[in-house]
N, C-alpha and C positions, 0 to 999 in steps of 0.2 A: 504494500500500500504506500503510495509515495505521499510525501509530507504536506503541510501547509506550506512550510517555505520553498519548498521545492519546486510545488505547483505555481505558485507568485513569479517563483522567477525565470519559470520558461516562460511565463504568459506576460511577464513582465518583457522578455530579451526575443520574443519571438517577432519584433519586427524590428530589430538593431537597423538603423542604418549605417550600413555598414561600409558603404562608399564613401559618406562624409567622414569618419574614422579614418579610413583607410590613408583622404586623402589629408588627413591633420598627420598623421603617423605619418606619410612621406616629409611634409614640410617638415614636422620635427627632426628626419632626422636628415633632412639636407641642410639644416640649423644646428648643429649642434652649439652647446654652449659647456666650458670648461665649470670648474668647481666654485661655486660663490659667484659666476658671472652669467646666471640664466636668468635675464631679464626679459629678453624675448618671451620664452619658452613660458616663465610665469607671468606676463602680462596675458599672454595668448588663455593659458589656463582660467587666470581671474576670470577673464572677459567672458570667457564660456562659462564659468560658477553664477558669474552674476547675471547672465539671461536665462540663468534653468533655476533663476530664483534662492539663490541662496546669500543670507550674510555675510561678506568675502569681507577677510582682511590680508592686505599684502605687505610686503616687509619685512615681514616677522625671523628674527636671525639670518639677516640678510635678504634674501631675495625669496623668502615662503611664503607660499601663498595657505591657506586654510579657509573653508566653507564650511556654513552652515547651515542644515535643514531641519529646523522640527516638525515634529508628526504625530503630537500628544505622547501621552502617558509611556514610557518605556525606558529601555536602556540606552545608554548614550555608546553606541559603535564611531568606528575613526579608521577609516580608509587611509592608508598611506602612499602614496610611490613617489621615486626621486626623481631626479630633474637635470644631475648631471652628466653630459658627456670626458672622454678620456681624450689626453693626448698623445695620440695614433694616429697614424697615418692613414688612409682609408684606402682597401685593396680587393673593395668587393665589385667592382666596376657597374654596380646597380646604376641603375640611368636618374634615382634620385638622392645618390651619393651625396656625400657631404661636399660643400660649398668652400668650409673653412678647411685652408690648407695646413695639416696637422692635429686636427682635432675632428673625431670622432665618435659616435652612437655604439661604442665598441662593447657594450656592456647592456642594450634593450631598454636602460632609461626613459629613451622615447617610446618605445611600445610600450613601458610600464606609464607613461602618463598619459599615453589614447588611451589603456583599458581604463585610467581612474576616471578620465574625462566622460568615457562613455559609462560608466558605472552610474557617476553622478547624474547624466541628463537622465539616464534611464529610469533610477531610485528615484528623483525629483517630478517628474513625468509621470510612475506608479506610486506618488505618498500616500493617494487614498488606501493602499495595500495593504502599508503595514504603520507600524507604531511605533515612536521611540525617539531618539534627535539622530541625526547622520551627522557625523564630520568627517569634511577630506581635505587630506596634508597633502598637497605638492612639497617635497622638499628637496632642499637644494644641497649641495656637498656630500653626497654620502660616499663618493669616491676618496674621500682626503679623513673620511670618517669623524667629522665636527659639526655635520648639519642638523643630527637630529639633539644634540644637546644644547646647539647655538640656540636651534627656534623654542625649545623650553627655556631656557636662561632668559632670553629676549621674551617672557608673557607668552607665549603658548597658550598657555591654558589660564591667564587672564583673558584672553580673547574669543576664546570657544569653550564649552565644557570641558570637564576633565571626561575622559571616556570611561567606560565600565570593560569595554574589550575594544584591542587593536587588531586591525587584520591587515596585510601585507601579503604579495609576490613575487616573483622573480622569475623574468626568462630564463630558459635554460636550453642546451641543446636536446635531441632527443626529436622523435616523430609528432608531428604536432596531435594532439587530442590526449594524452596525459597529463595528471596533475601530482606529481608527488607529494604525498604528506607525512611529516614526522613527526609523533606525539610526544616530544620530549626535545633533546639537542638537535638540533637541524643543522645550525651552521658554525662554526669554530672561530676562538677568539684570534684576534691575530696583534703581533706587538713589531713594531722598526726598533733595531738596534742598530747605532753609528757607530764607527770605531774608530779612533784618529792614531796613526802609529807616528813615534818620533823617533827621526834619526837623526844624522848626520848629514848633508848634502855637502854636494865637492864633484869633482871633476869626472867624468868616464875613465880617462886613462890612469887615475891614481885612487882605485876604490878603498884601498890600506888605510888611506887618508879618514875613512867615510863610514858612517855606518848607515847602511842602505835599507829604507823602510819597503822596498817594492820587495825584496826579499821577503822581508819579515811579514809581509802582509801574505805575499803567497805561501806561507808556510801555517800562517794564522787561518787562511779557507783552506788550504787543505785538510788542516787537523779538524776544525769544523764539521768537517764531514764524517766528522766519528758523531758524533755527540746524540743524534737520534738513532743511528743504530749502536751504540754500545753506554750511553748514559740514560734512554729514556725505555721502559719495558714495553716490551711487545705486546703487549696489549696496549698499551696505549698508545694512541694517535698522533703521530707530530710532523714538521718539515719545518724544517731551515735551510733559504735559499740564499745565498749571495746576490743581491741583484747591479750591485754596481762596486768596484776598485777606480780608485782615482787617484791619478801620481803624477807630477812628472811636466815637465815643458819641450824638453827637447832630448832626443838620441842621446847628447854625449853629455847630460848631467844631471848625478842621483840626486838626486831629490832631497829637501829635507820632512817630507810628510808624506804617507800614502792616506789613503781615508778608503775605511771598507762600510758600505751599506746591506743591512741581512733585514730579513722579515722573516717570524716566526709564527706559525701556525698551530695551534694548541690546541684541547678540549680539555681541558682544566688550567686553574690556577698554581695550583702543584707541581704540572709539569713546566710550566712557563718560567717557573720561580727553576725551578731544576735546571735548564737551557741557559738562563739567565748568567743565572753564576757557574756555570762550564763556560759559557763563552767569554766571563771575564776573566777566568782562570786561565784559557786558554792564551788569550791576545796577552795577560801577561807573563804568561811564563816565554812564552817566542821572543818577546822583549827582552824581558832578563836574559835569556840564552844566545841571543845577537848583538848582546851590551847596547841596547837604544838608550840614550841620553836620561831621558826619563819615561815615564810609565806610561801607556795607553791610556788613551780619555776612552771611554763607554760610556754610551750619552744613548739614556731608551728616548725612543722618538713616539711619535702616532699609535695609537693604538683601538679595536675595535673591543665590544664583548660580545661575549658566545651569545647565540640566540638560541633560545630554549625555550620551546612550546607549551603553553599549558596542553596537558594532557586532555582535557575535556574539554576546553575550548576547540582544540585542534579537532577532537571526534568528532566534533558537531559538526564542526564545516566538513571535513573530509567526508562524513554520512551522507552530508546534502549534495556534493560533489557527486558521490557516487549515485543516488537518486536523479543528477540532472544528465551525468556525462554517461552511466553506467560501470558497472562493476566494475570491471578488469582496467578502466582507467584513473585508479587511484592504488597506490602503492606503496609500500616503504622503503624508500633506497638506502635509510641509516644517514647518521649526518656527512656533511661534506666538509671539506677543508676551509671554502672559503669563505669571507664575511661581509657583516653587514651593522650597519649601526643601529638600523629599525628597533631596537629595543630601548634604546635609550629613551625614547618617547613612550615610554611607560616606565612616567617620571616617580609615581607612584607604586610601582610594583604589581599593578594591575596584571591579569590574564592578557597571553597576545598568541595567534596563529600564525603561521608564516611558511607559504608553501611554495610550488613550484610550477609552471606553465611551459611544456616543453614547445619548443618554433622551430622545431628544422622543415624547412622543403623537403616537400615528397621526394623529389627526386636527387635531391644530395642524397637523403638518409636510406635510399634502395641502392643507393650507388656505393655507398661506404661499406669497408668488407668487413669482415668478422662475423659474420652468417645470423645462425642465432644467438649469438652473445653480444649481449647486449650492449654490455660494459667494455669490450672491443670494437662495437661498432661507436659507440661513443669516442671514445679518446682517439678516433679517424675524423671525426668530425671537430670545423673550427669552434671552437669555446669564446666563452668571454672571453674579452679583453683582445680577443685575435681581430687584426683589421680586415680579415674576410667574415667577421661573424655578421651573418645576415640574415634574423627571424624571416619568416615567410608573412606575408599577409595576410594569410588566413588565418593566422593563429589573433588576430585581432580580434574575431567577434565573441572566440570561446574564451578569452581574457577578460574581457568585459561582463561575460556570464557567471562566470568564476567570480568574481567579488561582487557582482549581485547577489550570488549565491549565498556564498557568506557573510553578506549582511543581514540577508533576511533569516540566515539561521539562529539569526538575532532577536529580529524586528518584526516577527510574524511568529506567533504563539503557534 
């Protein structure tokens, strides 16, 4: 027997329009806008809150936008999605590619704020439905991981209710018309560590003179390369990547500084705290052993926290997922490595769900080998952050049915 909410929001999404979507998800992403500079992107947003009738404030920790809709007696739900694009180069040769040269939709941002867009006209459009307040975050920086604490710190929730539940998604690769769900850890906290190494600098032909930090630095990532498989147990989940070394002006002179960048991916606090200090152990003992002048700086940089489902929040929406999409297209893949800030905006410790909307084109994902394995046919296909990642269109109108969905597993008894 399918639900009350379930029946609301096919009959709610059963005439999307879904070419005016379509063609706002092209302009967004031949616009992209970097982190804290989506002005565009949230003016465009506003503009569409405030003709489907909702109390828009804009501003908010920079450039967030937040709407309001009440619908009597209920609980206060809070739509989220972000706003920012990456700096990448774009390599998907779509014909409505990005405009900005080096900056890129490398991450579905922009399809994550046509489904909120459409979410909204659609909730706003069916209020006689259901019951309760709607709010929806556009939010801006979650790339750089400070947008969803900026726009609480900045009145957030001086300016809309405080919510009772948040719900959130994320493109993902995969065949489009699945929605993964995880009742618990979904995504994994992630921390930057810098490392500044000090030597000596002096001349190429007289390194006797010198004590050479390009050395020590390459000696400092290779040992790194122990520390999750031999400091962190197999059972537990980690990666530490090196993602940039910096040294140096010219061929024939060392340097007096290298500077090493790492990002570390966790699911706990315990194990982060454990990486932490191997990796200062590490940079200083290579120091000491190459006689550097003085000691390594380790300076933690940015950091995300883990996102962690309410368990019965999650069931609920996952229930009504499968009552709209069907059985076999909701699943548990276990959490992922990568992050998200969307938690932070349950400033209060509130319940929040947070799931997944697969976009690949049919015909990448029949092309990609690894047969029936799934998890091989995946890691052939481009991911986030890759400047060929390119959702398909169609995954637009099932994106927008998804957070109807789950709001009305709210807002309709």
């Amino acid at each position: 027997m399918t639900s009350a909410a379930a029946r609301t929001a096919l009959d709610l999404t059963a005439d999307l329009p879904v070419p005016d979507l379509e063609d706002l998800y092209r302009d967004l992403h031949r616009h992209p806008e970097l982190s804290g500079r989506e002005h565009r992107t949230a003016a465009l947003f506003a503009e569409r809150l405030k003709q489907a009738g909702y109390d828009t404030a804009e501003g908010i920790g920079g450039t967030g936008v937040a709407g309001v809709l009440r619908g009597g007696d209920g609980p206060v739900v809070l739509l989220r999605a972000d706003m920012d694009a990456l700096p990448v180069q774009e390599l998907t040769g779509l014909p409505y590619a990005s405009g900005t040269p080096g900056v890129m939709h490398a991450c579905g941002h922009d399809l994550h704020m046509t489904w909120l867009t459409g979410a909204a006209e659609v909730l706003a459009a069916g209020r006689d439905a259901w019951s309760g307040t709607l709010v929806v975050v556009g939010q801006p920086a979650e790339e750089t991981g400070g947008g969803a604490a900026a726009m609480v710190a900045d009145g957030l929730y001086a300016r809309v209710p405080r919510p009772d539940v948040l719900l959130g998604q994320h493109a993902a690769p995969g065949p489009v018309g699945l929605y993964p769900h995880v009742p618990g850890l979904i995504l994994s906290a992630t921390t930057d560590v810098d490392i500044v190494v000090h030597g000596r600098g002096g001349h190429g032909s007289r390194p006797e003179t010198t004590v050479d930090p390009v050395v020590t630095a390459a000696y400092i990532v290779t040992r790194l390369q122990t520390v999750v498989s031999r400091e962190v147990a197999p059972r537990e989940s980690a990666v530490l990547t090196v993602g940039r070394i910096e040294a140096g002006t010219a061929a024939n002179i060392i340097p007096s500084t290298a500077r090493i960048s790492l990002n570390l991916r966790t699911q706990s606090e315990a194990v982060r705290d454990r990486m932490v200090a191997a990796i200062r152990r590490i940079a200083e003992g290579e120091c000491l052993a190459a006689g550097c002048p003085r000691e390594p700086e380790v300076t933690m940089g940015g950091s995300f926290p883990a996102t962690v489902n309410d368990a019965e929040t999650d069931r609920r929406v996952a229930d009504v997922h499968r009552e709209v999409f069907g059985e076999g297209t909701v699943f548990d893949p276990g959490p992922a490595m990568g992050s998200e800030d969307f938690s932070r905006l349950a400033a209060d410790g509130q319940p929040y769900s947070y799931w997944f909307v697969t976009t690949t084109p049919a015909e990448i994902w029949d092309a990609a080998p690894g047969g029936d394995d799934l998890m091989a046919r995946l890691d052939a296909l481009p991911s986030n952050h890759s400047p060929y990642f390119a959702p398909d269109l169609s995954a637009v109108g099932p994106g927008v049915r998804t957070l109807v969905a789950g709001a009305l597993s709210h807002l309709v008894g």
